[in-house]
FILO-131582 format. One record per atom (N, C-alpha, C): atom name; residue number from 1; x, y, z. Coordinates in steps of 0.02 Angstrom, whole numbers, plus 32768, in hexadecimal, padded with zeros to 4 digits. Layout:
<kolses>
{atome: CA | num: NUM | east: X | north: Y | up: Z}
...
</kolses>
This chain:
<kolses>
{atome: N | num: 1 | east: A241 | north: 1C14 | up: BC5E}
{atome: CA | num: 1 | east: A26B | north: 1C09 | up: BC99}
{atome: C | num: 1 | east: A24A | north: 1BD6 | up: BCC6}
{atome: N | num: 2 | east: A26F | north: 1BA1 | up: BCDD}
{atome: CA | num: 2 | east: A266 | north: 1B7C | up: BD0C}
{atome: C | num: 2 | east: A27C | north: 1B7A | up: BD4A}
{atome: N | num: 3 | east: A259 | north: 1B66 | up: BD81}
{atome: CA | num: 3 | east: A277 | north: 1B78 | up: BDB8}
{atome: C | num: 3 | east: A25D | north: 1B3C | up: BE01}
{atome: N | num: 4 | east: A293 | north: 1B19 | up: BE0E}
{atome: CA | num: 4 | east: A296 | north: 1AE9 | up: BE3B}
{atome: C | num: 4 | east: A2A8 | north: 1B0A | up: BE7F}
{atome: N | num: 5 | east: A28F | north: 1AEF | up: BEAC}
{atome: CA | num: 5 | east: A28D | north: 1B09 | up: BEFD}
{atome: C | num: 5 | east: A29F | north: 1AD9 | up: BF3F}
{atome: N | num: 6 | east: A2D6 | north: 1ADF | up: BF51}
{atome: CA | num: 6 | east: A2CC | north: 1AA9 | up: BF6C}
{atome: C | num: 6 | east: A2F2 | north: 1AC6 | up: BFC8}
{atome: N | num: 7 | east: A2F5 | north: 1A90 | up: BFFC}
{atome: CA | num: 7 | east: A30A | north: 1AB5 | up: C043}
{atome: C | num: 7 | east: A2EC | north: 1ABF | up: C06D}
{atome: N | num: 8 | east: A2A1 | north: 1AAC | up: C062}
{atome: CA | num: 8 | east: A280 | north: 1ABF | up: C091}
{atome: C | num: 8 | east: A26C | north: 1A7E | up: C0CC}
{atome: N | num: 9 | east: A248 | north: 1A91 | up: C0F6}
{atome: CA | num: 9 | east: A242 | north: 1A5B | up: C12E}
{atome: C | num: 9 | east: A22F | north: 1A72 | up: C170}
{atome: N | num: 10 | east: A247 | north: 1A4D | up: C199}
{atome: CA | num: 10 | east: A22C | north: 1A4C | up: C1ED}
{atome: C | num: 10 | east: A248 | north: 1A62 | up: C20C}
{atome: N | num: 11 | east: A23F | north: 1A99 | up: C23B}
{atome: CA | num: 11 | east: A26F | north: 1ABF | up: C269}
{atome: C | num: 11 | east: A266 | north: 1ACF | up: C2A8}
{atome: N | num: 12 | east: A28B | north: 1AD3 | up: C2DA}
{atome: CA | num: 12 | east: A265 | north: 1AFB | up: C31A}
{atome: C | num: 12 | east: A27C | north: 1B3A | up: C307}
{atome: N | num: 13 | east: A252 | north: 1B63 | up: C335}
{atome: CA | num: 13 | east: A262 | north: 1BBE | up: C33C}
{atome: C | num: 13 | east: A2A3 | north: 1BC4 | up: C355}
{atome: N | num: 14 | east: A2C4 | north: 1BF7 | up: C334}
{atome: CA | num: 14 | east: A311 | north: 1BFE | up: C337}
{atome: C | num: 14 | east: A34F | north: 1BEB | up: C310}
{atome: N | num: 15 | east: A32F | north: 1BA2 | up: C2F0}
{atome: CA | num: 15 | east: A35E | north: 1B89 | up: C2B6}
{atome: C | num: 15 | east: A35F | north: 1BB7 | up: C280}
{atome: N | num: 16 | east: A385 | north: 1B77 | up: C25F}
{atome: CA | num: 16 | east: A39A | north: 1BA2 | up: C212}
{atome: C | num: 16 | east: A389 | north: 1B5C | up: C1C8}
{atome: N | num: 17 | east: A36A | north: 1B75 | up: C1B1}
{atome: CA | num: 17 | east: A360 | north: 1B58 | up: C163}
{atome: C | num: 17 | east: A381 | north: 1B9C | up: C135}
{atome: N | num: 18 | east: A3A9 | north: 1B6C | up: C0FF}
{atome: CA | num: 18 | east: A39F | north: 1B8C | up: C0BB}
{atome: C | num: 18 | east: A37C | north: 1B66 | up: C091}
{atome: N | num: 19 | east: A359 | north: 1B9C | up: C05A}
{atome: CA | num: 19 | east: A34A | north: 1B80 | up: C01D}
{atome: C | num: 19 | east: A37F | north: 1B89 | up: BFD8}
{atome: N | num: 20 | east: A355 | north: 1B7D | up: BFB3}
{atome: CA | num: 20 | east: A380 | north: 1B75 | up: BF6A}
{atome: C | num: 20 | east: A350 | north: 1B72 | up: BF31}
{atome: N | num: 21 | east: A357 | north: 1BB0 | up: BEFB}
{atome: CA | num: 21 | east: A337 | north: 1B8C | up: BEC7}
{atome: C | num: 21 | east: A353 | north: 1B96 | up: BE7F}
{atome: N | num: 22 | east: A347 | north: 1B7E | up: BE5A}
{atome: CA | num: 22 | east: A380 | north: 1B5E | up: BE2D}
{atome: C | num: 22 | east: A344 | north: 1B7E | up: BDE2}
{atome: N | num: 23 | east: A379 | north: 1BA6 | up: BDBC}
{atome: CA | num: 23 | east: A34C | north: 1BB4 | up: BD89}
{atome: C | num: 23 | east: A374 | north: 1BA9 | up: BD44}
{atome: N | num: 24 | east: A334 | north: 1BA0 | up: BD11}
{atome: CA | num: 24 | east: A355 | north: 1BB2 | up: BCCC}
{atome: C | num: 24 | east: A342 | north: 1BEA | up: BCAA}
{atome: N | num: 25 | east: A36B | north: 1C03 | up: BC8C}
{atome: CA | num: 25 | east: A349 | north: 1C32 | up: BC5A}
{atome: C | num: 25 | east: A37C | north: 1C77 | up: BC82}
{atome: N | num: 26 | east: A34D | north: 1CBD | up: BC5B}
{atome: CA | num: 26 | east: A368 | north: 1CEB | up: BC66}
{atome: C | num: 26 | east: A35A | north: 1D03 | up: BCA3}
{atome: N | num: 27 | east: A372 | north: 1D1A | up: BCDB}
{atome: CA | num: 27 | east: A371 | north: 1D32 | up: BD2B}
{atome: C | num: 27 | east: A376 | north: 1D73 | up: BD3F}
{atome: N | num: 28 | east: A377 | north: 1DAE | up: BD19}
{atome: CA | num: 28 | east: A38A | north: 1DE4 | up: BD37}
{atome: C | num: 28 | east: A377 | north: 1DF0 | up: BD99}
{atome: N | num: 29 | east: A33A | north: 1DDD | up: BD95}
{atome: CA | num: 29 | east: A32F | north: 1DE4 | up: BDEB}
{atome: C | num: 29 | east: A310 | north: 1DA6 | up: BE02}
{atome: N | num: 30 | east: A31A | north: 1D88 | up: BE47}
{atome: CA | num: 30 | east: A311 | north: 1D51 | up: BE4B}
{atome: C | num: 30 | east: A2FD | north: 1D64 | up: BEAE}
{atome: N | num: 31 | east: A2B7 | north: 1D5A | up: BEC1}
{atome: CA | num: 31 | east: A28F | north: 1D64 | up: BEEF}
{atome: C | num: 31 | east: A28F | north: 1D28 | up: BF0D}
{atome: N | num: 32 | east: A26C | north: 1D25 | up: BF57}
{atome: CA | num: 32 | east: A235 | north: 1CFA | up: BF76}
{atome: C | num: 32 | east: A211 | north: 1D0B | up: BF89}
{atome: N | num: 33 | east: A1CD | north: 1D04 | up: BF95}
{atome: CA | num: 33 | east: A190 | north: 1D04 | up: BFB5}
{atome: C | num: 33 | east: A16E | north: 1CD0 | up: BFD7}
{atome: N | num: 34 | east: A13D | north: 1CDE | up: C00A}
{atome: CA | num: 34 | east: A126 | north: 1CA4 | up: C02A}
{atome: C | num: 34 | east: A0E8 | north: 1CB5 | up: C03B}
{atome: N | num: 35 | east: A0C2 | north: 1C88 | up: C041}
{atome: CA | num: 35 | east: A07D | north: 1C74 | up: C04E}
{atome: C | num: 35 | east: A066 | north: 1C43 | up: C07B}
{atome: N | num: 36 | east: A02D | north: 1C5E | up: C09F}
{atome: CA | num: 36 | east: A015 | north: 1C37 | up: C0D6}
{atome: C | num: 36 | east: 9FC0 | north: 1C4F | up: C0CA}
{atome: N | num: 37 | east: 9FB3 | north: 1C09 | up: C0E5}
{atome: CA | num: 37 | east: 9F5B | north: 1C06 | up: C0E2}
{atome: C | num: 37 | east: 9F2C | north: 1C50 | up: C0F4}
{atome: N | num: 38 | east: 9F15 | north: 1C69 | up: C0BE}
{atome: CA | num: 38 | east: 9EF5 | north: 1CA6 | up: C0CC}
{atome: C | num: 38 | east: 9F0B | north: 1CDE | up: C0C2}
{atome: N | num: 39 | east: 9F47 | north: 1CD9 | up: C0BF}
{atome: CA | num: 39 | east: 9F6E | north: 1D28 | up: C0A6}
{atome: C | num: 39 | east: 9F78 | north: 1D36 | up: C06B}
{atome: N | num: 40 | east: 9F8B | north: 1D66 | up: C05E}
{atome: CA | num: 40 | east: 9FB7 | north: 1D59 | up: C021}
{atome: C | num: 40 | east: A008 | north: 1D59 | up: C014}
{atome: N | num: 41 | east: A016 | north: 1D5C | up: BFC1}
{atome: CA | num: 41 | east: A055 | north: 1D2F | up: BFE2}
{atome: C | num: 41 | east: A07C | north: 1D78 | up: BFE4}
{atome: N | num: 42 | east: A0A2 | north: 1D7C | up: C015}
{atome: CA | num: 42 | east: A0D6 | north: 1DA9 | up: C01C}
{atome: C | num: 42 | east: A126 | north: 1DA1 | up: C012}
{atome: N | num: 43 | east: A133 | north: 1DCC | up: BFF4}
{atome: CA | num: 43 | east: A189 | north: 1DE0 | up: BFDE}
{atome: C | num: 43 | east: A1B0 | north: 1DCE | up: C028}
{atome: N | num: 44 | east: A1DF | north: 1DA0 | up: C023}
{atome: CA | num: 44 | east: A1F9 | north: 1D9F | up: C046}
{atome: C | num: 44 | east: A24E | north: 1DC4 | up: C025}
{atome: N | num: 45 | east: A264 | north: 1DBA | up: C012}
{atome: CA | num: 45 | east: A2BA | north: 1DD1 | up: BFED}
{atome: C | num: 45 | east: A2C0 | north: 1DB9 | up: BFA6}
{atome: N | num: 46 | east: A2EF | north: 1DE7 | up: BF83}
{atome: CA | num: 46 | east: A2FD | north: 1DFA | up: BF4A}
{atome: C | num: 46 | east: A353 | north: 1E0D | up: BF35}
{atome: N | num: 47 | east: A366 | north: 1DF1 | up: BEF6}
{atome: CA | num: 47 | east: A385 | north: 1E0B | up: BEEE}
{atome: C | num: 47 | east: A398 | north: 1E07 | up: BEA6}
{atome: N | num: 48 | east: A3C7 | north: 1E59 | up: BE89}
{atome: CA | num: 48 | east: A3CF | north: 1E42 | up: BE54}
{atome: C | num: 48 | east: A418 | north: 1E1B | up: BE2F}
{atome: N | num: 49 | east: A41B | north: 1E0F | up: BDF2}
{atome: CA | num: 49 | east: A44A | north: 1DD4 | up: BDDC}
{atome: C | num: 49 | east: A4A1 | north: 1DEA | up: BDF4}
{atome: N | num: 50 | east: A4A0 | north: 1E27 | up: BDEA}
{atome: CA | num: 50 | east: A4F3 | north: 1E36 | up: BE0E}
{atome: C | num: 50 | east: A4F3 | north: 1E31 | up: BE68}
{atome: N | num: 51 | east: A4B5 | north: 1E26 | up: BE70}
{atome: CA | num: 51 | east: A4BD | north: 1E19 | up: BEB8}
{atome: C | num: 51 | east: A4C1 | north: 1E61 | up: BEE7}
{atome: N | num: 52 | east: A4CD | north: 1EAC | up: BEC6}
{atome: CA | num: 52 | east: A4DE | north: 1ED6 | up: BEED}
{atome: C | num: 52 | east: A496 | north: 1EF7 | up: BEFA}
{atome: N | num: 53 | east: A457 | north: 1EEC | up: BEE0}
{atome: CA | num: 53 | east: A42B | north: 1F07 | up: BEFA}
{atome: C | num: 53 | east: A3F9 | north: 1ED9 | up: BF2C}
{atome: N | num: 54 | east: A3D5 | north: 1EE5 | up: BF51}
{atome: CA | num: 54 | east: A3B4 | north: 1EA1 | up: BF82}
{atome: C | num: 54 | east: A386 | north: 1EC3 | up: BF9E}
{atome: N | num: 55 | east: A352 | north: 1EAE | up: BFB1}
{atome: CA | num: 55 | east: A313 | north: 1ED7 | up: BFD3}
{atome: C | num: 55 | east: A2F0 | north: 1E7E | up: BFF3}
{atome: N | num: 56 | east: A2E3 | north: 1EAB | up: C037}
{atome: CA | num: 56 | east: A2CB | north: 1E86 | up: C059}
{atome: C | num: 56 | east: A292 | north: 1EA2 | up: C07A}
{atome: N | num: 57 | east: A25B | north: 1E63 | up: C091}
{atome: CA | num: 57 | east: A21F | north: 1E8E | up: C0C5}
{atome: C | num: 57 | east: A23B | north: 1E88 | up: C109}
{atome: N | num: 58 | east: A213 | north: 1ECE | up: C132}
{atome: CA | num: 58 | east: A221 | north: 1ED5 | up: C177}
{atome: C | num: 58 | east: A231 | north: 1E93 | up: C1AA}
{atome: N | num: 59 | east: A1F7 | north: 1E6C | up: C193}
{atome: CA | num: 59 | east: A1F9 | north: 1E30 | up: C1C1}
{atome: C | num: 59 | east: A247 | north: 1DFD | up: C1C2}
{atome: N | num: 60 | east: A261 | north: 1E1A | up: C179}
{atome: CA | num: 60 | east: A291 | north: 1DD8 | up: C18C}
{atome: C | num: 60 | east: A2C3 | north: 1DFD | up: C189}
{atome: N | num: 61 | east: A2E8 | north: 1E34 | up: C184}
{atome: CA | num: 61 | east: A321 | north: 1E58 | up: C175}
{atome: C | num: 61 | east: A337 | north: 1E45 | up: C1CF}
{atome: N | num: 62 | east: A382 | north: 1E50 | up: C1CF}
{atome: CA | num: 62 | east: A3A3 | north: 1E39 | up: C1EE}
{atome: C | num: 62 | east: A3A1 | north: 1DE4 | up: C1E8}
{atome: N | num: 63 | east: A36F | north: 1DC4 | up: C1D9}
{atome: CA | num: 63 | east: A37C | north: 1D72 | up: C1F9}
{atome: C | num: 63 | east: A39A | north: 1D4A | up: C1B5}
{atome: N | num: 64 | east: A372 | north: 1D72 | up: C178}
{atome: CA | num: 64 | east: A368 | north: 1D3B | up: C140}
{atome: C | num: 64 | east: A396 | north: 1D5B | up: C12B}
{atome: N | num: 65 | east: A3CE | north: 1D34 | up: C0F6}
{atome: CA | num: 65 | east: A3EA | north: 1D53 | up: C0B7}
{atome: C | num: 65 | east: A3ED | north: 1D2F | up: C07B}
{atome: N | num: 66 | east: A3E9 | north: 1D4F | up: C03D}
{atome: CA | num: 66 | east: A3DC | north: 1D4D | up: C00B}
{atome: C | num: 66 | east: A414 | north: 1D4A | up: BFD8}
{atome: N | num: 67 | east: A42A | north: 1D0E | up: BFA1}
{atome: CA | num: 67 | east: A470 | north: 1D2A | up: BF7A}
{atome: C | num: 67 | east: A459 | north: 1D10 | up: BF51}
{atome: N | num: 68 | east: A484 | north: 1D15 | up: BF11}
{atome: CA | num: 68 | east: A485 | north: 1CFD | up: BED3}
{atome: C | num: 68 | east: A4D4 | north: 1CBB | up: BECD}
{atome: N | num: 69 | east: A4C4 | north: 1C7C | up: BEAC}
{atome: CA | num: 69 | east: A503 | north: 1C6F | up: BE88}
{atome: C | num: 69 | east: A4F1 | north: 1C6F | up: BE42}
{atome: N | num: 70 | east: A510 | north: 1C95 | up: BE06}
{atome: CA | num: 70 | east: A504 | north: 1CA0 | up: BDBF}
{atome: C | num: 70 | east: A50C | north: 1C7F | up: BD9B}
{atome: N | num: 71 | east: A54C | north: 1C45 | up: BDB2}
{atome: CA | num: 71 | east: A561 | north: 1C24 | up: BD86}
{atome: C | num: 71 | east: A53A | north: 1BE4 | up: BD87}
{atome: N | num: 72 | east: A503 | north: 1BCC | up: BDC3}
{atome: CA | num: 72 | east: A4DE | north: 1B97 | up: BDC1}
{atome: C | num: 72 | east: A486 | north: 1BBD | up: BDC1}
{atome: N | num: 73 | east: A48A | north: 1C08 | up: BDAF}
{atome: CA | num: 73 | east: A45F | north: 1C2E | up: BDA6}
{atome: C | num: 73 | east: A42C | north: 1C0A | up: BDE6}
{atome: N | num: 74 | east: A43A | north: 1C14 | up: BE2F}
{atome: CA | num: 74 | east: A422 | north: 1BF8 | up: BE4E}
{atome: C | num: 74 | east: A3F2 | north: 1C43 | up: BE7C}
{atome: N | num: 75 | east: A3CB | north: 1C46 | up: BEB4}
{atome: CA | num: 75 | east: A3CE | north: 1C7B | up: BEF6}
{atome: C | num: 75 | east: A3D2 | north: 1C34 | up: BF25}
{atome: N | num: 76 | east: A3D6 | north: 1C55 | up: BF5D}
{atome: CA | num: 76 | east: A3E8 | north: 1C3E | up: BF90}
{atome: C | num: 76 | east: A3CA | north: 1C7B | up: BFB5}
{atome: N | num: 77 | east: A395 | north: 1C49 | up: BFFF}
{atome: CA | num: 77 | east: A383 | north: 1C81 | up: C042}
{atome: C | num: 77 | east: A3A2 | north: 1C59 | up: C076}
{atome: N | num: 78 | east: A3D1 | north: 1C7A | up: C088}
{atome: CA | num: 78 | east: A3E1 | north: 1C64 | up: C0DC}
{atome: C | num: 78 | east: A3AD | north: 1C76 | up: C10A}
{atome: N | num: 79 | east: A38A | north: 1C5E | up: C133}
{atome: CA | num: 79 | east: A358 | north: 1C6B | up: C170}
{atome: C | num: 79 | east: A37A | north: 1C5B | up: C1AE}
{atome: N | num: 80 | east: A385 | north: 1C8B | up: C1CD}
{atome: CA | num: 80 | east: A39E | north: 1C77 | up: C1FF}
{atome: C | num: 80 | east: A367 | north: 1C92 | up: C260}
{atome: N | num: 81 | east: A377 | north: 1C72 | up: C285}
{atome: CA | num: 81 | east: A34A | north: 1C8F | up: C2CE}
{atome: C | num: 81 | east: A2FF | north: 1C95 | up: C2A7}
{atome: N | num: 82 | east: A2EF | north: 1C45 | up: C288}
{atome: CA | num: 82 | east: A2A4 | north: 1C41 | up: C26E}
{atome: C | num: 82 | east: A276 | north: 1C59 | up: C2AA}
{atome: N | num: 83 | east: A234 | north: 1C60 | up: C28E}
{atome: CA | num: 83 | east: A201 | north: 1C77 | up: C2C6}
{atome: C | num: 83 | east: A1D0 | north: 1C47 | up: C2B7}
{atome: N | num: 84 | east: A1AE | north: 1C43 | up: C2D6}
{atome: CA | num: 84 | east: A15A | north: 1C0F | up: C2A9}
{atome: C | num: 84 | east: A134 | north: 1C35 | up: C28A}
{atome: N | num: 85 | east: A140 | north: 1C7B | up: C2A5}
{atome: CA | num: 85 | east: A124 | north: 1CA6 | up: C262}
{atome: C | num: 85 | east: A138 | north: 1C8E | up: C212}
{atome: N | num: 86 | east: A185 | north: 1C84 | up: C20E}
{atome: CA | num: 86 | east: A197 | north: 1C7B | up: C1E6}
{atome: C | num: 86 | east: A17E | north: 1C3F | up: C198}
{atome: N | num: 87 | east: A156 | north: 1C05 | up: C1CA}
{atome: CA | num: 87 | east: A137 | north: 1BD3 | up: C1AA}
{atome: C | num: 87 | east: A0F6 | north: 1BF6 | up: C175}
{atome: N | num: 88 | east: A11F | north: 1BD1 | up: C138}
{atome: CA | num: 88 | east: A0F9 | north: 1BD3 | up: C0F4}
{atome: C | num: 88 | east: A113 | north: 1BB6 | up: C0D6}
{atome: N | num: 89 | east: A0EE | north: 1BC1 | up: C091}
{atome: CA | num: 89 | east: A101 | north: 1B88 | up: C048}
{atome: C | num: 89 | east: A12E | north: 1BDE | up: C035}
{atome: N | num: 90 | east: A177 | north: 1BBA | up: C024}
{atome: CA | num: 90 | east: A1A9 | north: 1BF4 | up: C00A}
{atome: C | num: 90 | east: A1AB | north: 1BF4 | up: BFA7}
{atome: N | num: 91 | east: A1B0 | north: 1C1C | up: BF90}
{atome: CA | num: 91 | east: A1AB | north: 1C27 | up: BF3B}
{atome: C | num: 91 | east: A1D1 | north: 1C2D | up: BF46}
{atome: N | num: 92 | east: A20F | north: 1C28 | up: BEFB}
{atome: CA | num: 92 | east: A224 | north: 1C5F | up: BEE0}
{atome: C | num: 92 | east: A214 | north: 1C84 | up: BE8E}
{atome: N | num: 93 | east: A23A | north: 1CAC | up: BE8F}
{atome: CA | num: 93 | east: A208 | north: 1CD0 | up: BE58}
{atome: C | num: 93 | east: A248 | north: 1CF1 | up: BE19}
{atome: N | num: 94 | east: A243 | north: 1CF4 | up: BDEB}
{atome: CA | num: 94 | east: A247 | north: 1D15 | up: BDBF}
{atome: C | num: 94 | east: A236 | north: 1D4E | up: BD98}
{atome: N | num: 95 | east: A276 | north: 1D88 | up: BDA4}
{atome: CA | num: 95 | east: A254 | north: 1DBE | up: BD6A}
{atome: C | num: 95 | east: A28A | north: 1DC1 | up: BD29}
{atome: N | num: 96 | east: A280 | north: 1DAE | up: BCEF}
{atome: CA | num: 96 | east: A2B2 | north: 1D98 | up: BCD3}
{atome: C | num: 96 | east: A2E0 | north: 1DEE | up: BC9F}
{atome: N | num: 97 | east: A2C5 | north: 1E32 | up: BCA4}
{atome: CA | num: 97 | east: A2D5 | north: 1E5A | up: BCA9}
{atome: C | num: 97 | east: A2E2 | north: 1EA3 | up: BCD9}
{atome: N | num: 98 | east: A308 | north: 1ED7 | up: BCBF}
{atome: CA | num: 98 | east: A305 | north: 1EF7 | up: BCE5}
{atome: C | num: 98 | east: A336 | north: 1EFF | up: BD33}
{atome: N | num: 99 | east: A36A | north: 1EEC | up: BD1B}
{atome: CA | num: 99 | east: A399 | north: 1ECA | up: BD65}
{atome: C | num: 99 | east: A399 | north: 1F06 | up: BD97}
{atome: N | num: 100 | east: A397 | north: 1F4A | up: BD7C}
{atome: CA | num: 100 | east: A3A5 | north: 1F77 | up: BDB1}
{atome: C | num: 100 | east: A373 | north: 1F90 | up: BDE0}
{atome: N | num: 101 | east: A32D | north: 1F6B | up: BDE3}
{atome: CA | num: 101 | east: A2F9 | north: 1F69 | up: BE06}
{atome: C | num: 101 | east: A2DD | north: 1F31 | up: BE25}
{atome: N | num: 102 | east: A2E6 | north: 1F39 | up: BE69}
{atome: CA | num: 102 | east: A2E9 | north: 1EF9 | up: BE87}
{atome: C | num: 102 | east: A2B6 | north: 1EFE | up: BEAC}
{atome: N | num: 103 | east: A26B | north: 1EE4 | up: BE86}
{atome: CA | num: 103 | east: A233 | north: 1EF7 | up: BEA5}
{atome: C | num: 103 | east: A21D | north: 1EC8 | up: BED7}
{atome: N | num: 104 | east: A1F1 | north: 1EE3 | up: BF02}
{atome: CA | num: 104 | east: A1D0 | north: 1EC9 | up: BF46}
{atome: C | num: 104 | east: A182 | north: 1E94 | up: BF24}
{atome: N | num: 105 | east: A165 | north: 1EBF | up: BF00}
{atome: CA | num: 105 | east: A11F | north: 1EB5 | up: BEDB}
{atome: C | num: 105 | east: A11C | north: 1E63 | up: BEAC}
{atome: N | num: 106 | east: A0F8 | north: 1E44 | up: BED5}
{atome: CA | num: 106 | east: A0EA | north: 1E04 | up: BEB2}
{atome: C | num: 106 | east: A0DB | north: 1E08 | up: BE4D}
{atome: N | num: 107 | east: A0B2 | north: 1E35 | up: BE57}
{atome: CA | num: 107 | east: A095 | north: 1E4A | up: BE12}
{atome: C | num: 107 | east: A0D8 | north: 1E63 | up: BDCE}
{atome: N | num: 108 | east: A111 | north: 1E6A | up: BDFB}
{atome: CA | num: 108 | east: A163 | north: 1E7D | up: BDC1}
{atome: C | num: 108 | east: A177 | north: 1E2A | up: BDA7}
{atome: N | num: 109 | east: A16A | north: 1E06 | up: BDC8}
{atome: CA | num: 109 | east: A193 | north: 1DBF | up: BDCE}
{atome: C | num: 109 | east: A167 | north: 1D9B | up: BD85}
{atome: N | num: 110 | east: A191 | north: 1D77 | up: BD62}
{atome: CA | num: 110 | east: A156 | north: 1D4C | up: BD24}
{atome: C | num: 110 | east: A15D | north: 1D06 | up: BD38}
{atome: N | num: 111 | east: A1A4 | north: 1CE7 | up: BD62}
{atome: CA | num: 111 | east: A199 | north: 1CB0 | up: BD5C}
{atome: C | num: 111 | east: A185 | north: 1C9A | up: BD8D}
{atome: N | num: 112 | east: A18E | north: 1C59 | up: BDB1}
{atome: CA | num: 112 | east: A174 | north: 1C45 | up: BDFC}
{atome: C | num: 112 | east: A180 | north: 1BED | up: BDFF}
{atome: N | num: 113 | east: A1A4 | north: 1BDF | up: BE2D}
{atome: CA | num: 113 | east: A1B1 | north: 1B95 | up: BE41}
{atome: C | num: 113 | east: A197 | north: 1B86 | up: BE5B}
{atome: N | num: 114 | east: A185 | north: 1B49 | up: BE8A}
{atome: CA | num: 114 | east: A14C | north: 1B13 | up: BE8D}
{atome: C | num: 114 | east: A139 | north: 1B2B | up: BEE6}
{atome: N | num: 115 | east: A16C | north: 1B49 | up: BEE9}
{atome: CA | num: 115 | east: A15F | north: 1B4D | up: BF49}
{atome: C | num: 115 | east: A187 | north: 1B15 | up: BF7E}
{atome: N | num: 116 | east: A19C | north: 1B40 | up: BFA9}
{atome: CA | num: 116 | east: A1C1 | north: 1AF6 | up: BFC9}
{atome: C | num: 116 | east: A1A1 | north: 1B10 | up: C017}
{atome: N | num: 117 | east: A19B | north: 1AE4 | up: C05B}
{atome: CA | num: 117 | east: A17B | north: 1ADD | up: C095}
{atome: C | num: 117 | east: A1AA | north: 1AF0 | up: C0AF}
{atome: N | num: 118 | east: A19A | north: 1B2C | up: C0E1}
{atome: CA | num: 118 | east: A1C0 | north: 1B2B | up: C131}
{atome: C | num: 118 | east: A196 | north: 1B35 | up: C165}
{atome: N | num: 119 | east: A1A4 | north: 1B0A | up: C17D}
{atome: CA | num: 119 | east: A16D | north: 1B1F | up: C1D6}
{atome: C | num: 119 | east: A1AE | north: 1B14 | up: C209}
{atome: N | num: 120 | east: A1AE | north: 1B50 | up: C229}
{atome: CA | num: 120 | east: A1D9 | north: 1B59 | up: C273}
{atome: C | num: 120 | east: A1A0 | north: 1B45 | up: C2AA}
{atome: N | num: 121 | east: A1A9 | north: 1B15 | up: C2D8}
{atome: CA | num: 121 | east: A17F | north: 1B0D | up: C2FF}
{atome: C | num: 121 | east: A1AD | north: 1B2D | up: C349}
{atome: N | num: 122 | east: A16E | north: 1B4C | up: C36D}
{atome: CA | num: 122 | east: A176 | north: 1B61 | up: C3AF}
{atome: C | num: 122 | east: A19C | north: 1B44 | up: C3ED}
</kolses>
């Protein structure tokens, strides 16, 4: 599975970016995660391929949302009321079985795209 990322960019606090990432292969669940200098990388939203299951972390539920389109086997994160917390390099991720578990845990995911940039500035 391959996986292209793209959407990311420059923001003030309060806007809105989406991303997009574009895969091949088989998709049962299709994540993002993000990373910033020193941490590690954390689960940001998930979901799986019928779209009816979705898990998100605390930090972004209510702002961010998460969908699937199937037929361009794409995810899509809406971010919306960014924070500068929010600034990191965004993944997305691949778990290519298993659709009815829509895990949080970096360690479920096999595949992983290149990373795309968001910084919300203050």
């Amino acid at each position: 599975v391959q996986l292209q990322a793209s959407g990311g960019g420059l923001v003030q606090a309060g806007g809105s970016l989406r991303l997009s990432c574009a895969a091949s292969g088989r998709t049962a669940v299709m994540g993002w995660f993000r990373h910033t200098p020193g941490m590690e990388r954390e689960f940001v939203a998930a979901i799986n391929r019928s779209g009816v299951r979705k898990q998100y972390s605390d930090s972004v539920r209510g702002r961010f949302t998460v969908s699937r389109d199937t037929v361009r086997n794409t995810v899509n994160l809406e971010m919306n009321n960014l924070k500068p917390e929010d600034s990191a390099v965004y993944y997305c991720a691949v778990r290519p079985t298993h659709e009815t578990y829509v895990s949080t845990s970096r360690e479920s995911y096999i595949y992983w795209g290149q990373g795309t940039l968001v910084t919300v500035s203050s």
